[in-house]
ZAFI-721652 format. One line per field, with one value per residue (C-alpha): residue number from 1; residue in three letters; x, y, z. Coordinates in nm, 4 decimals, always signed. Layout:
REM residues N
i <- (NUM,...)
aa <- (ALA,...)
xx <- (X,...)
yy <- (Y,...)
zz <- (Z,...)
REM end
This chain:
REM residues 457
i <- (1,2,3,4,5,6,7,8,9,10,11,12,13,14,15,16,17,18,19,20,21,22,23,24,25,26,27,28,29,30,31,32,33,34,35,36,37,38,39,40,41,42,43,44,45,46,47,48,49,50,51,52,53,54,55,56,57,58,59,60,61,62,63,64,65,66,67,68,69,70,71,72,73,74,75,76,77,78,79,80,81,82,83,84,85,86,87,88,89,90,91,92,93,94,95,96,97,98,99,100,101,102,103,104,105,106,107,108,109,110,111,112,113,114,115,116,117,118,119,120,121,122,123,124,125,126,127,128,129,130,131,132,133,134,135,136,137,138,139,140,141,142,143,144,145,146,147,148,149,150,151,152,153,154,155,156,157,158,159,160,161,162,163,164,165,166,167,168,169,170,171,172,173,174,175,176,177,178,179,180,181,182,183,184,185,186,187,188,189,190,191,192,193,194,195,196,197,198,199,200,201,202,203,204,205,206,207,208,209,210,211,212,213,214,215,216,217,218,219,220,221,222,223,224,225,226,227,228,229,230,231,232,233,234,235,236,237,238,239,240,241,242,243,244,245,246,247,248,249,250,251,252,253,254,255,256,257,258,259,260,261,262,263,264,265,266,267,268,269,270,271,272,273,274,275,276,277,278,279,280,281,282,283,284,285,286,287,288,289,290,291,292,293,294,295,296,297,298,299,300,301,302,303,304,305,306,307,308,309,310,311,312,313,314,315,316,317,318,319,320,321,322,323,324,325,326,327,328,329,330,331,332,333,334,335,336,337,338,339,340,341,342,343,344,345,346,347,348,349,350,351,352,353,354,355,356,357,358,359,360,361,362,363,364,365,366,367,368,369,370,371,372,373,374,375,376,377,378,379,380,381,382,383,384,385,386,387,388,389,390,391,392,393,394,395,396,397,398,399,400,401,402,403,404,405,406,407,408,409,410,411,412,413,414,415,416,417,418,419,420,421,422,423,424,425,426,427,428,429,430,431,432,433,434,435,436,437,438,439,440,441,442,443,444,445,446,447,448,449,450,451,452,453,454,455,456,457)
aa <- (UNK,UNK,UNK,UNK,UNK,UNK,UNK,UNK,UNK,UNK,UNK,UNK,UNK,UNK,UNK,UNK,UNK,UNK,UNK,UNK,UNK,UNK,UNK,UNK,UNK,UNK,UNK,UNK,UNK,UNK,UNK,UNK,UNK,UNK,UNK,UNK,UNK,UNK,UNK,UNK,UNK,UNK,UNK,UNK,UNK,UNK,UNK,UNK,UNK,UNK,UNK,UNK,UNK,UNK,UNK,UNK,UNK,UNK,UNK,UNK,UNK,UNK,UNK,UNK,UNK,UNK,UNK,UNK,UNK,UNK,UNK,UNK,UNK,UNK,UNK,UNK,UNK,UNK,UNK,UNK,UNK,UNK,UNK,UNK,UNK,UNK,UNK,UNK,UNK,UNK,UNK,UNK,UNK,UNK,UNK,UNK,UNK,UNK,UNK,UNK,UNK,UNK,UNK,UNK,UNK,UNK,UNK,UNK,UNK,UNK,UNK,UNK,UNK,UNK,UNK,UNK,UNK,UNK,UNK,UNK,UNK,UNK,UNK,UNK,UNK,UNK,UNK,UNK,UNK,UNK,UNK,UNK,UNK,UNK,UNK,UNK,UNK,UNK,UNK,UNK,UNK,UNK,UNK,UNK,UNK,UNK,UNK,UNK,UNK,UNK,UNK,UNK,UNK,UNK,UNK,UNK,UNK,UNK,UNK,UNK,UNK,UNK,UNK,UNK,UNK,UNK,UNK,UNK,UNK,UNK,UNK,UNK,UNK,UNK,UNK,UNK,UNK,UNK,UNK,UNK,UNK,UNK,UNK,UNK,UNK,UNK,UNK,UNK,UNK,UNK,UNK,UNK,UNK,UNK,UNK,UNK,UNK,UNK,UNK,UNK,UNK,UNK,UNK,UNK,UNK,UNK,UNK,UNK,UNK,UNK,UNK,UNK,UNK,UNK,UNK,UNK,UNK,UNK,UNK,UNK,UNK,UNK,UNK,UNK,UNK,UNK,UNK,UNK,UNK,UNK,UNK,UNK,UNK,UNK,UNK,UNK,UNK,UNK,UNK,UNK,UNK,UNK,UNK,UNK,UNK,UNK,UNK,UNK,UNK,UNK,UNK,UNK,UNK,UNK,UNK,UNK,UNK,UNK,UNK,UNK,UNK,UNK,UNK,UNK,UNK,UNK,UNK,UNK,UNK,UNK,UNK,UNK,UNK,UNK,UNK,UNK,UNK,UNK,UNK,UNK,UNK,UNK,UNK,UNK,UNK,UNK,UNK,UNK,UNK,UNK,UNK,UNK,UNK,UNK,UNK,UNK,UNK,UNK,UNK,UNK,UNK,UNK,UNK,UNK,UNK,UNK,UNK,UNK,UNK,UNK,UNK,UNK,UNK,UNK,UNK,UNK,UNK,UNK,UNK,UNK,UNK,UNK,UNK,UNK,UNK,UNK,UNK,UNK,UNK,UNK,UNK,UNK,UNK,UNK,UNK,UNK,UNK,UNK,UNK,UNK,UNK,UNK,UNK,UNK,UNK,UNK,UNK,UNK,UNK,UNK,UNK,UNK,UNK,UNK,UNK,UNK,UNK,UNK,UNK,UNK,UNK,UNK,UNK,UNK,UNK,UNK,UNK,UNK,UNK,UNK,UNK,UNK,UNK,UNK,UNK,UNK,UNK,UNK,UNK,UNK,UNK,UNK,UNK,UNK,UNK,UNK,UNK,UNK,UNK,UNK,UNK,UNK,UNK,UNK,UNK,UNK,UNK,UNK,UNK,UNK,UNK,UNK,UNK,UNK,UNK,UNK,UNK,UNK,UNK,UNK,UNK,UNK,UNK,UNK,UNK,UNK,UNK,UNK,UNK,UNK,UNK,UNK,UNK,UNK,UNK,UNK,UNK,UNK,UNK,UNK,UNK,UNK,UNK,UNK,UNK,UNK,UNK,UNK,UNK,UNK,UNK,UNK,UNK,UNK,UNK,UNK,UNK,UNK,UNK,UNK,UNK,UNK,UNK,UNK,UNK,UNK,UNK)
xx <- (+1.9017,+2.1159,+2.1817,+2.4083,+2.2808,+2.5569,+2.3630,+2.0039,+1.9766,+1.6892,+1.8181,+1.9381,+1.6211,+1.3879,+1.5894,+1.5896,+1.1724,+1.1148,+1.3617,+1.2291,+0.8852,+1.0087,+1.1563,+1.5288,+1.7436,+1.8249,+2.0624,+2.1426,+2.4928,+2.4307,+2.6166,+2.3029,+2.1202,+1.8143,+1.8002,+1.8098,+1.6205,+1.2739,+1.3819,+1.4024,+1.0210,+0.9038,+1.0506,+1.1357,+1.5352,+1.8452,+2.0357,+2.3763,+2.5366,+2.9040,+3.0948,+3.0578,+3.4538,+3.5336,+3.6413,+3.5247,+3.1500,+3.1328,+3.2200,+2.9663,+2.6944,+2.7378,+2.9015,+3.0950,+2.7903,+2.6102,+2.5433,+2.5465,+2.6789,+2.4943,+2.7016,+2.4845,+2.6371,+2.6508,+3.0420,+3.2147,+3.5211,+3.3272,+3.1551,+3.4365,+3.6665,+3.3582,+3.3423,+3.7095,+3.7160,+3.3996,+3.6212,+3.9389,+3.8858,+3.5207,+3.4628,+3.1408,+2.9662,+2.8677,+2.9380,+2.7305,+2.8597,+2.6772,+2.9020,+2.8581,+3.2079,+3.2451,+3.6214,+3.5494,+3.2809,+3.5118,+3.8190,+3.5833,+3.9254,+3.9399,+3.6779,+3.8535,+3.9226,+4.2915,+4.1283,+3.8391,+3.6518,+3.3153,+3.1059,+2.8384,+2.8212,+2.5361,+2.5076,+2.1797,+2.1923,+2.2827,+1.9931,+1.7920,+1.9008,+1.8505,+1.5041,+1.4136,+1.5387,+1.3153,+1.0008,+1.1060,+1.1724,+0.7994,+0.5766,+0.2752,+0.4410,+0.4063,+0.6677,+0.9342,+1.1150,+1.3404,+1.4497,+1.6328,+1.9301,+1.6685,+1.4616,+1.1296,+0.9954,+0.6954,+0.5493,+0.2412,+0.0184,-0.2928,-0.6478,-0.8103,-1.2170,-1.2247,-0.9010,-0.9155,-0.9210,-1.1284,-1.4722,-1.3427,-1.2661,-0.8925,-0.9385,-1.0391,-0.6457,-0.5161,-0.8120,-0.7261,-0.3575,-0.3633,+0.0670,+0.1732,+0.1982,+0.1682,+0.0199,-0.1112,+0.0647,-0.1682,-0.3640,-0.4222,-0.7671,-0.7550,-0.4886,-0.6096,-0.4570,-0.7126,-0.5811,-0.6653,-0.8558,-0.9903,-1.3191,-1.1712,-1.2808,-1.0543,-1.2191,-1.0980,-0.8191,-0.6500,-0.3182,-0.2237,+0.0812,+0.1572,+0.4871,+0.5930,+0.9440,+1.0747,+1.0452,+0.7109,+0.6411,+0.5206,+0.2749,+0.1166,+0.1362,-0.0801,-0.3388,-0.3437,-0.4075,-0.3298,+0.0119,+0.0984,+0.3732,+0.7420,+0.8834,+1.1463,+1.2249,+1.2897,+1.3956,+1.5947,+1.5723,+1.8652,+2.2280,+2.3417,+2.4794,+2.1063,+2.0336,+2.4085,+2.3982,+2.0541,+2.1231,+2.4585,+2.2636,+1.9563,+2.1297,+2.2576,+1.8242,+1.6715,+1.6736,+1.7776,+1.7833,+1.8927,+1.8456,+2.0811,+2.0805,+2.4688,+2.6824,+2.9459,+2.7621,+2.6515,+3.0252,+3.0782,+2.7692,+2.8661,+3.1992,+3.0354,+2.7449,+2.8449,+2.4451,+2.2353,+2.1635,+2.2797,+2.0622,+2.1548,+1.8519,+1.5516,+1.3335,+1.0589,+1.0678,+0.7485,+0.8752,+1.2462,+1.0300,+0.7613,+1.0480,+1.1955,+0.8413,+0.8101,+0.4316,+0.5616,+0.8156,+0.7512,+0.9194,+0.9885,+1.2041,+1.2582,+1.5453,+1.6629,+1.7595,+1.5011,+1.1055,+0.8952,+1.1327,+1.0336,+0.6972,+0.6781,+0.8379,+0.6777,+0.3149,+0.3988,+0.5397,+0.2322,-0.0152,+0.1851,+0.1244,+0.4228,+0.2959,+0.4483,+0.5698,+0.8486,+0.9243,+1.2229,+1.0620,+1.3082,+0.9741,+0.8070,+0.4697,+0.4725,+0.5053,+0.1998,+0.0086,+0.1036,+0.1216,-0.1081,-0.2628,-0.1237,+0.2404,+0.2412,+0.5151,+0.6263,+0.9748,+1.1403,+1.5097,+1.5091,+1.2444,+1.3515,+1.7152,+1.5953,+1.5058,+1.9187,+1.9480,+1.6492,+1.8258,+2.1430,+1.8815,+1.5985,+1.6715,+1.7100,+1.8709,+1.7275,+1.8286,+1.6445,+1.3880,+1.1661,+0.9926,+0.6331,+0.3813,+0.6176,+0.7130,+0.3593,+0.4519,+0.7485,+0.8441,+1.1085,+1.3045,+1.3729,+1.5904,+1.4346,+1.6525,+1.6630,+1.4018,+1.0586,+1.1598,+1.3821,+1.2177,+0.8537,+0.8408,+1.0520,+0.8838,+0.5340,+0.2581,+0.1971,-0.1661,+0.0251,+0.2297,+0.1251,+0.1798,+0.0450,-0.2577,-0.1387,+0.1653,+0.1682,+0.3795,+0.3940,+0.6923,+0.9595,+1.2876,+1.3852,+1.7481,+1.6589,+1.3002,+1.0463,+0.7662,+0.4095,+0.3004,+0.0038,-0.1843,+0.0092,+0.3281,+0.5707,+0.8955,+1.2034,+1.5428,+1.7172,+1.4183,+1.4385,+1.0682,+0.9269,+0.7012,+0.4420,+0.3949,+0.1459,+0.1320,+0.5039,+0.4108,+0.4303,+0.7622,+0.9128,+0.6644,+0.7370,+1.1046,+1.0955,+0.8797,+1.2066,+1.4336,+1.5959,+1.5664,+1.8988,+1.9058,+1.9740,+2.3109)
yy <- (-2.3220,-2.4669,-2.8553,-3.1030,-3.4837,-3.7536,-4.0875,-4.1407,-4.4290,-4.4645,-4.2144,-3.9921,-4.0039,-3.9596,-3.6751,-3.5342,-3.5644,-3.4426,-3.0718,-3.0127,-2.9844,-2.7384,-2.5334,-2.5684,-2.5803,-2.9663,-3.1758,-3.5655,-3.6971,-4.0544,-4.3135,-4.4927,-4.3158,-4.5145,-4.4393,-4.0585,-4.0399,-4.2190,-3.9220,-3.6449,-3.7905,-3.7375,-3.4532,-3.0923,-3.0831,-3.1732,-3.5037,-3.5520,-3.8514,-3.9346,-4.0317,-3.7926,-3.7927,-3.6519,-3.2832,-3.2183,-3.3649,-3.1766,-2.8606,-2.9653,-2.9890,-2.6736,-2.7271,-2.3736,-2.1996,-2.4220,-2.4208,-2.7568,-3.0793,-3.4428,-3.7474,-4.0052,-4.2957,-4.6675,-4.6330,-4.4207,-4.3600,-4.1696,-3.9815,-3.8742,-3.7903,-3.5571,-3.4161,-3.3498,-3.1844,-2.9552,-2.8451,-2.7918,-2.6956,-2.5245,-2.4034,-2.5581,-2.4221,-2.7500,-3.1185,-3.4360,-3.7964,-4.0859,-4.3418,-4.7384,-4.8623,-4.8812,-4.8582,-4.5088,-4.3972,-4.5095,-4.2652,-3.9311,-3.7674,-3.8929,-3.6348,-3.3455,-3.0474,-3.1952,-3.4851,-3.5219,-3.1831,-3.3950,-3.1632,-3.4359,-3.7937,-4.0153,-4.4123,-4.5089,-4.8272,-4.7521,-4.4803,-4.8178,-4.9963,-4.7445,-4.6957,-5.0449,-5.1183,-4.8743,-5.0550,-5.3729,-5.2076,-5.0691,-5.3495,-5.1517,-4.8490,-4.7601,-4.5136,-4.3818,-4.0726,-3.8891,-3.5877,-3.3359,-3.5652,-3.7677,-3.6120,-3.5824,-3.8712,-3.8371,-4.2194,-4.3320,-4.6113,-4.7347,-4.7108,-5.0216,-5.1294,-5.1814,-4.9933,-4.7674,-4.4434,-4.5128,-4.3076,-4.0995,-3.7194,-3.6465,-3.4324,-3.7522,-3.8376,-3.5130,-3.5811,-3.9548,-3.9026,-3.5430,-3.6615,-3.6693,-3.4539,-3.5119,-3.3782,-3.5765,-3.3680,-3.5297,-3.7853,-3.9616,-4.1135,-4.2892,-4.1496,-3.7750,-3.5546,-3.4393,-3.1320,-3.2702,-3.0465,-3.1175,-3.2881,-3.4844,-3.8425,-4.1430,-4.3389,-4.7764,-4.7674,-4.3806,-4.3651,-4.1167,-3.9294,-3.8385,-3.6318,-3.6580,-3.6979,-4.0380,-4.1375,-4.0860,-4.2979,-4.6170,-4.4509,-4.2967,-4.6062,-4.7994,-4.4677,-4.5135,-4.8607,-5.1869,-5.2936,-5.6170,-5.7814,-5.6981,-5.8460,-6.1216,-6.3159,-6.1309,-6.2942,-6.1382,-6.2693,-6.1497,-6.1603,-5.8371,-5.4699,-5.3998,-5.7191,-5.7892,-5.4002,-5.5222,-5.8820,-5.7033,-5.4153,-5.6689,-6.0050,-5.8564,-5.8053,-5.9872,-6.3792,-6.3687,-6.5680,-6.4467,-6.6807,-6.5777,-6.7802,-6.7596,-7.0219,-6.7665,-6.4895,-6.7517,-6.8335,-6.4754,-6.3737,-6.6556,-6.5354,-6.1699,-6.2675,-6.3417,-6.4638,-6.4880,-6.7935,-6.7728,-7.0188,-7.0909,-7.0695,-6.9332,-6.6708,-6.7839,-7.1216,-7.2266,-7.5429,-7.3595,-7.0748,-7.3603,-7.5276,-7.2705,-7.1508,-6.8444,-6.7991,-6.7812,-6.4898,-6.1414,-5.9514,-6.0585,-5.8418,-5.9344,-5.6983,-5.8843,-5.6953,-5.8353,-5.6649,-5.9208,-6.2215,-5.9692,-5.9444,-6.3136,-6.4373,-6.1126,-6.2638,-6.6062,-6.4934,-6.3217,-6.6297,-6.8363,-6.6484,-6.3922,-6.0954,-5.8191,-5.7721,-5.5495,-5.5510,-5.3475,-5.2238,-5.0410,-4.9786,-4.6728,-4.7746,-5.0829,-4.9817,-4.7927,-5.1203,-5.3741,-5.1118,-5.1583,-5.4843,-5.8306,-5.6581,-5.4621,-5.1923,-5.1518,-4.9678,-4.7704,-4.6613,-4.4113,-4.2351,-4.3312,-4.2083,-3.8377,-3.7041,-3.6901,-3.5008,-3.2399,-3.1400,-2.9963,-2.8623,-2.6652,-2.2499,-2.1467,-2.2887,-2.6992,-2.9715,-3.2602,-3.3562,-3.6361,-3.7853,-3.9508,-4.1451,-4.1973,-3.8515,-3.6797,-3.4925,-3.3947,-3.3023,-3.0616,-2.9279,-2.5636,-2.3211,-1.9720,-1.7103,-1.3178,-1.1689,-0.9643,-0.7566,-0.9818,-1.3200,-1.3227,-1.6797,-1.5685,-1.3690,-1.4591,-1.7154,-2.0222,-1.8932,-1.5571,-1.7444,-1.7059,-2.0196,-2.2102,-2.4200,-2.8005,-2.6786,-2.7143,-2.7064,-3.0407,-2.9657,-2.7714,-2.8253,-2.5476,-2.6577,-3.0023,-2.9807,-3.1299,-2.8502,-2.9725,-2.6853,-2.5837,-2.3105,-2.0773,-2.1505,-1.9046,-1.9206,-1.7799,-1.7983,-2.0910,-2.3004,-2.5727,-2.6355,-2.9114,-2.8666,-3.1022,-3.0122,-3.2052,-3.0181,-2.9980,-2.6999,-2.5210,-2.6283,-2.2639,-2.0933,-2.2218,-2.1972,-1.8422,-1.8020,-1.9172,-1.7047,-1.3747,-1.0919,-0.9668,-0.6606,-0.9071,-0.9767)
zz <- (+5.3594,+5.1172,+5.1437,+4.9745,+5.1056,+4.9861,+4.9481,+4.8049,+4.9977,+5.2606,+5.5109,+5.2736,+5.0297,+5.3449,+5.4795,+5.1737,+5.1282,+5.4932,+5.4324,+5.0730,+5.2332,+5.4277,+5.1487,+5.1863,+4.8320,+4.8182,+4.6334,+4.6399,+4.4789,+4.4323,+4.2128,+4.1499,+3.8847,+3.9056,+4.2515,+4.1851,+3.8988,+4.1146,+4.4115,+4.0990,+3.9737,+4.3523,+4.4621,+4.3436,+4.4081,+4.2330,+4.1399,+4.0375,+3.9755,+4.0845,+4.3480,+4.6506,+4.7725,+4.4685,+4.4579,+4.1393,+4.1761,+4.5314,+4.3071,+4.0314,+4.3386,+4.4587,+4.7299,+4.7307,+4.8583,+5.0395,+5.4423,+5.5297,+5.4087,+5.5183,+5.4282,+5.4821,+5.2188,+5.2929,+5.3239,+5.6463,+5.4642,+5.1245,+5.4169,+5.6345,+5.2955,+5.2141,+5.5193,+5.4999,+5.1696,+5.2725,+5.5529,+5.3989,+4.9990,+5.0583,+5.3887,+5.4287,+5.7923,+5.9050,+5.8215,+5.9152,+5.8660,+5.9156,+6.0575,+6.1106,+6.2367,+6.6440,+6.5336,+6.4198,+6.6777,+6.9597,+6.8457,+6.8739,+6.8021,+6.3994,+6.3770,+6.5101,+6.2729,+6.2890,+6.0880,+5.9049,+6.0269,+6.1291,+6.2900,+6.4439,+6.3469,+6.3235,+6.3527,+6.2399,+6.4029,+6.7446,+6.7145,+6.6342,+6.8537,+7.1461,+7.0148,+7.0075,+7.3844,+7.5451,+7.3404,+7.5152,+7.8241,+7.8045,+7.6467,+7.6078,+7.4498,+7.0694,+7.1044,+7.3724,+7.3373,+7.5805,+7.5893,+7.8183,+7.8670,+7.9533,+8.2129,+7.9973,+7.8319,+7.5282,+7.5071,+7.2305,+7.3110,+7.1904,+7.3642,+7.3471,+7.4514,+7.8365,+7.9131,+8.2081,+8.0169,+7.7009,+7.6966,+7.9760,+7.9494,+7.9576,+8.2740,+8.4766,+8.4167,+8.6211,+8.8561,+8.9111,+8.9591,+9.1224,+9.2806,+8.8981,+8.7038,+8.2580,+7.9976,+7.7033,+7.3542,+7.1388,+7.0098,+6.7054,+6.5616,+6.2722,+6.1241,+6.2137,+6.4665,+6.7644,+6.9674,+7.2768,+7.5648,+7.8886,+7.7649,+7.4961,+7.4945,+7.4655,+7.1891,+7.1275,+6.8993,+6.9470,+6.9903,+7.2660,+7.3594,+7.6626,+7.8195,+8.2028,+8.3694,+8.3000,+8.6540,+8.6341,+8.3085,+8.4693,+8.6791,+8.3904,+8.1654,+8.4752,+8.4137,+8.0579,+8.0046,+8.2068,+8.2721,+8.1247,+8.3499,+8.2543,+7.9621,+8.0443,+7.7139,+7.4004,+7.0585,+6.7629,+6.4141,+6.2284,+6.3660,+6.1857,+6.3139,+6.4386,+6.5816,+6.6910,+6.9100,+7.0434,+7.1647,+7.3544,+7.4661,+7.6249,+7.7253,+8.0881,+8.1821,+7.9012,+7.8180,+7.4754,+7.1868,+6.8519,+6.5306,+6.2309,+5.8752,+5.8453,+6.0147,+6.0147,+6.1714,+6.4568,+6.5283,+6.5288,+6.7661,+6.9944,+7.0615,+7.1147,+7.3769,+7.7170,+7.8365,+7.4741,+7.2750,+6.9215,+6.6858,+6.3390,+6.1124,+5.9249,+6.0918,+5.8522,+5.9090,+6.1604,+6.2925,+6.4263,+6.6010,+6.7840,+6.8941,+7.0510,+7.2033,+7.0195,+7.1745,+7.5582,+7.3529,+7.5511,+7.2679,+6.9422,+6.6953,+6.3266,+6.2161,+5.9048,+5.5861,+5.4133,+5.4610,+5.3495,+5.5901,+5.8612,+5.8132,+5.7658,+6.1042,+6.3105,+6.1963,+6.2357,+6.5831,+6.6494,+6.5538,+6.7949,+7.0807,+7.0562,+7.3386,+7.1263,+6.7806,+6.6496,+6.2570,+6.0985,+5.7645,+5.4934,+5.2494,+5.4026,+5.1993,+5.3569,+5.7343,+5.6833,+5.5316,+5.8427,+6.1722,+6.4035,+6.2429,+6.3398,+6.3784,+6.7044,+6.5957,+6.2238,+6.2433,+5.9579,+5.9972,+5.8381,+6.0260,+6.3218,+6.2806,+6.1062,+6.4088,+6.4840,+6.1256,+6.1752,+6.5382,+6.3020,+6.0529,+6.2518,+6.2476,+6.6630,+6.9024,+6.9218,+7.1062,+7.0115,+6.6913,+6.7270,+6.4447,+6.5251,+6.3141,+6.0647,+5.9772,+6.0122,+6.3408,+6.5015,+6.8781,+6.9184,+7.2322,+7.1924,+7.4053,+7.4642,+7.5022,+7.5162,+7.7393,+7.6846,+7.4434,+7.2431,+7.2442,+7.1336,+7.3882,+7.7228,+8.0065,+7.8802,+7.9823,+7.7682,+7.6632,+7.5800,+7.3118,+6.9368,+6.8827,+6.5109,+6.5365,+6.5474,+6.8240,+7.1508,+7.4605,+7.6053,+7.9058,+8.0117,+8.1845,+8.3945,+8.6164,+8.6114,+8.7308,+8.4811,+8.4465,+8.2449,+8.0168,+8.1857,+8.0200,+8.2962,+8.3301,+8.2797,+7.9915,+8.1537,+7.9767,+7.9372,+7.9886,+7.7540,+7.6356,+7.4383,+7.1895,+6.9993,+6.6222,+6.4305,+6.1024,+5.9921,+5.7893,+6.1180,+6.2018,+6.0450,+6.2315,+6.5777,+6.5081,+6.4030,+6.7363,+6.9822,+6.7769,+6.9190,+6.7693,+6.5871,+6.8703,+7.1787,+7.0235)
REM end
């Protein structure tokens, strides 16, 4: 597939590393030449420099034969322009804009093909901020993900010595909980994947997956490892778009208290919080967090700009007594250095927000892309369709599917009833089946499995 990607910043340059990988033609119009020039020296695609509304860099890009267009630039209006001139001088099949303005996402009309011919937007930062309320909604979670309008749900935690499951065989789960029913997609020991099988053993320190329906999450969690009591106070450091959408989106259920350096930002956030606390002030500064008993803190989110003021404040959080940690990290090399230490949960944007990219870029007929352990794996929910003889997945058993080593089927919603993908079950068309990859060199594979053959058609 041939891609133009508008914007080398960190979306753009990790969407761009995660689809070369998978042998797509890439190229990344950028005004910054620095900033392509480092992504050239990484990565085998192609750079231009210039500004991406411009017809004639567009041209210059290649844009006249390619198949999809991803505007992801720090500015809506460059992106939707783009998107417009795609449509309406090239003909380009399908047009992603990332978008950050409410004012924009709440007219869905402006992106009609009247307008500015936006196939799908994107806005990283609700995607964040989404993804950040369902870690403070489930404390001992490393990772939630729903899928199937939110039916299934695919949550990561961490095995720790003298948890219930640790140096017990997976099957003890199914036999300790025989009224629900999950599956556990995979498991991670340091830093490898594990396929896991009946007789597996949970080992101190693995970080497990498991998928069930979403009502059923808490019941598992319980299973899994003990159930700390519900979080109740949660504090933001850093009053901007991420920490603004998340102090709205928790102050109705949550105490909040958000602490932001600018006096104008605080005026602004107090006007915009009906229940929150706004607090003018430095994240990083001890004294400000002990005062405002940072240790009896259930969740604590730093989600400044700035990495190294959120790793600063998320320790210094932590060493006061903070139950859980959450840090927003733009370096990918240094989310790997600080997860899983002192800092609970060491988010990157970028990979959190792909998944919503890779959905509009995986071959067959997808629904929803999930990125875990920082790009390593990926969870995708497929749609079989055809039948027998024109789907090589419909009308056979699980353990009949040729599926590549490192996939598996986790689940699969069939008219709204969550099915676990037992070694038996059945595909039947229209199922929408969700399946664990944990080598993303097999991602082709298992989406060339789930297409139909031209024939069907």
């Amino acid at each position: 597939m041939k891609i133009l990607i508008l914007g080398a910043g960190q979306v753009g340059s990790t969407v761009a590393e995660s689809l070369v990988s998978e042998a797509n033609d890439i190229t990344v119009v950028d005004t910054d030449a620095a900033k392509l020039a480092a992504l050239q020296n990484r990565l085998d695609l192609r750079t231009l420099v210039g500004n991406a509304s411009h017809p004639s860099v567009l041209r210059q890009a290649g844009i006249a034969d390619a198949d999809m267009l991803l505007a992801v630039t720090q500015s809506d209006e460059v992106n939707m322009v783009a998107c417009k001139l795609a449509a309406s001088l090239f003909n380009t099949p399908t047009r992603i804009a990332r978008i950050r303005s409410s004012d924009y996402l709440d007219n869905p009309e402006i992106f009609s093909r009247d307008n500015f011919c936006v196939d799908f937007s994107i806005c990283p930062e609700q995607i964040l901020t989404d993804y950040i309320s369902k870690l403070v909604e489930f404390p001992e979670a490393l990772q939630v993900l729903e899928f199937a309008d939110g039916k299934v749900s695919l949550v990561g935690v961490r095995a720790f010595e003298g948890g219930p499951l640790v140096g017990r065989e997976l099957k003890y789960l199914r036999a300790n909980m025989p009224h629900i029913d999950t599956r556990v997609a995979a498991i991670f020991r340091h830093d490898r994947p594990i396929i896991p099988e009946g007789n597996t053993v949970i080992e101190d320190g693995d970080e497990v997956f498991f998928i069930a329906a979403t009502e059923n999450i808490r019941h598992v969690l319980k299973e899994l490892r003990r159930m700390d009591k519900p979080a109740r106070r949660v504090m933001i450091v850093g009053g901007g778009n991420i920490g603004r959408r998340l102090a709205l989106a928790l102050e109705d259920d949550f105490q909040v208290k958000i602490i932001e350096y600018s006096k104008k930002a605080c005026e602004t956030l107090a006007e915009d919080l009906r229940s929150g606390l706004v607090l003018q002030g430095d994240g990083t500064d001890e004294n400000l967090l002990e005062s405002e008993h940072v240790g009896e803190v259930d969740v604590f989110c730093a989600l400044t700009n700035d990495d190294e003021n959120n790793i600063m404040s998320a320790l210094l959080a932590k060493r006061s007594g903070a139950r859980k940690v959450i840090a927003l990290i733009n370096r990918s090399a240094y989310v790997g250095l600080v997860q899983g230490g002192k800092i609970d949960i060491a988010l990157s944007p970028a990979h959190v927000t792909i998944g919503s990219l890779l959905a509009y870029v995986r071959r067959g007929d997808v629904a929803a892309v999930h990125s875990l352990r920082r790009g390593a794996a990926e969870v995708l929910e497929l749609i079989a369709h055809g039948d027998h003889r024109s789907s090589r997945v419909v009308g056979r058993r699980i353990d009949e599917i040729d599926l590549p080593k490192g996939a598996t089927i986790g689940a699969i919603l069939r008219n709204g009833e969550v099915i676990m993908g037992h070694h038996d079950r059945l595909i039947e068309p229209e199922d929408h089946v969700i399946v664990f990859v944990i080598n993303k060199q097999m991602i082709r594979k298992v989406e060339k499995l789930f297409q139909v053959d031209i024939g069907f058609f």
